[in-house]
N, C-alpha and C positions, 0 to 999 in steps of 0.2 A: 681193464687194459692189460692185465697179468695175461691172458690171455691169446692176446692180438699179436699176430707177427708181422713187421714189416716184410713187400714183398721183398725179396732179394737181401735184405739188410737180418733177418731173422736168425741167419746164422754166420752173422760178420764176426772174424775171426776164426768160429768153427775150420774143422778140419773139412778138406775135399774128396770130394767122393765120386771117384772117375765115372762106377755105374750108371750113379742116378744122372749125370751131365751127362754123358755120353745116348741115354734113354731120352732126352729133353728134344721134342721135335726140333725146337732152331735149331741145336746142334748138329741133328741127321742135315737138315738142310743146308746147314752151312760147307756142312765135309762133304755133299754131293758139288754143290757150289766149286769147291777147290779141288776135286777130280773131275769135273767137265773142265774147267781152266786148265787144268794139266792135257786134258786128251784134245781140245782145241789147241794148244800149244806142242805137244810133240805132232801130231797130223801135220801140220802147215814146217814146223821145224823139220820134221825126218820125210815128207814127202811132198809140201806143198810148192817145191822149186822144180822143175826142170830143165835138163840139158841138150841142147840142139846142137846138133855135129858143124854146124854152118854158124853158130856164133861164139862167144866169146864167152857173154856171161849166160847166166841164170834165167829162168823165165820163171814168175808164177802160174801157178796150173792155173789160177782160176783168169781165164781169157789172156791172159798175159801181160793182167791190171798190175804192179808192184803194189800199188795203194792195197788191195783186196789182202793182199800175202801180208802187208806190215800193218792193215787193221788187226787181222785175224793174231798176230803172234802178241800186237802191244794190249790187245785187250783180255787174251790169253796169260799174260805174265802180270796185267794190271791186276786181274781178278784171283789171279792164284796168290798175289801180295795183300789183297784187299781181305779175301775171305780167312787168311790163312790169321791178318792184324785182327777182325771182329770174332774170330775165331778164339783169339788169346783175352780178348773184352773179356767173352762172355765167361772165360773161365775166373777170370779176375771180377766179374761183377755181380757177386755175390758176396765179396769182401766189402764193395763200396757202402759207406754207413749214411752217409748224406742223401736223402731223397734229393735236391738239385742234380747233386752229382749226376744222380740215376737217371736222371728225367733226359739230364743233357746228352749222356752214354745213347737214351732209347733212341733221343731225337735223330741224333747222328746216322743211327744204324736207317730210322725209318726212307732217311733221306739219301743215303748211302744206296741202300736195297732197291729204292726205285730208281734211281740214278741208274744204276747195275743194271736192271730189267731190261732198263729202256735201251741202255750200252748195247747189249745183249741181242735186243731183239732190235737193231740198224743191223748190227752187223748178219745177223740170220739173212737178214731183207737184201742186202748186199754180197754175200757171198752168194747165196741163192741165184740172185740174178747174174753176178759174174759166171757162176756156172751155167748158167742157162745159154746165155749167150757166147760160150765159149766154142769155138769152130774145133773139126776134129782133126781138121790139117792143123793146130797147135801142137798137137798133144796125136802125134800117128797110131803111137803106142799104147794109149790111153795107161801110160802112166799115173801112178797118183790117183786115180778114181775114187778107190774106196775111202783114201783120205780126207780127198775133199769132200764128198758127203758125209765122212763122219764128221767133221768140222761145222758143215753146217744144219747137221742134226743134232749137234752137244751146244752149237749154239741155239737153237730153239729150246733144247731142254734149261739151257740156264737159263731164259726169259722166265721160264714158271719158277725157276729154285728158288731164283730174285725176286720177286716177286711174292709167292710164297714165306718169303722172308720179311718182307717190307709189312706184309698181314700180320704177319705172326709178332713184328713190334710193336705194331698198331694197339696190338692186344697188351702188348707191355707194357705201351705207354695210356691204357687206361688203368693198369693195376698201379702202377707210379703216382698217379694223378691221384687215387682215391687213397692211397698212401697216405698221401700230401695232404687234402683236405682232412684227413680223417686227424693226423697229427696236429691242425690248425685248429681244430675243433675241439682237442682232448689233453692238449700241452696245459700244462699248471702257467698261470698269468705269474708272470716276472714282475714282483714287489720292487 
């Protein structure tokens, strides 16, 4: 048993080692995660409104739906808050000593991550089609264009990050698991 390391528990307390986290695929996945939220969130913030000389207020580009502009910005700042909080886990859970602990951290993420996908991939489905249907007397100028397709192409790219993410705990939450047994198996029986 001298041996054997717990996963993630083997070097609780240990010192952190930005390299090796930073090299850890969830993490690339994660920081790809919270710079699509950001580039989905400035798009629709710095170009997704426009102004028409004959009204008053604001229009969103995509068809002139407000719903499409205020999915686009709350799922944008959701996910730049989301990945940025599982982002600060994962560097904390490597300290966590408790396999429960650990298992409940993976749980979260796995449900978290597909939760996200799915976020992710409506609104792809939804902005996509607001664009499609958007008429060009909205938009004479065809203001905002490249914006709104980058929005809805950083939103198809987060459906895989998420995704991608939700696998990659899956995988976590079998190394946890065999932690687990293996500990039930090799624990000295309490006299």
């Amino acid at each position: 048993m001298d041996g054997f390391q717990a996963y993630g528990a083997g070097k609780a307390g240990g010192a952190f080692d930005p390299l090796t986290f930073i090299r850890q695929p969830q993490t690339v996945l994660r920081i790809f995660c919270w710079v699509f939220s950001i580039v989905v969130l400035g798009c629709i913030a710095n170009e997704g409104y426009i102004n028409r000389p004959e009204a008053v207020e604001e229009f969103c580009i995509f068809n002139q739906n407000q719903n499409a502009c205020n999915y686009a910005v709350a799922v944008g700042m959701l996910g730049f808050l989301c990945s940025a909080g599982f982002l600060a886990l994962d560097v904390y859970f490597p300290q966590i000593s408790g396999v429960k602990d650990r298992k409940k951290a993976v749980m979260a993420d796995i449900v978290v991550s597909a939760l996200w996908s799915l976020i992710w991939f409506v609104g792809f489905c939804f902005l996509a089609n607001q664009w499609q249907v958007s008429k060009p007397e909205y938009n004479p100028l065809n203001e905002g264009a490249d914006a709104a397709r980058a929005t809805i192409v950083f939103c198809f790219f987060s459906v895989f990050t998420w995704g991608g993410l939700a696998l990659l705990s899956l995988e976590r939450l079998k190394k946890v698991s065999y932690e687990e047994e293996y500990n039930k198996l090799f624990s000295p029986p309490l006299a």
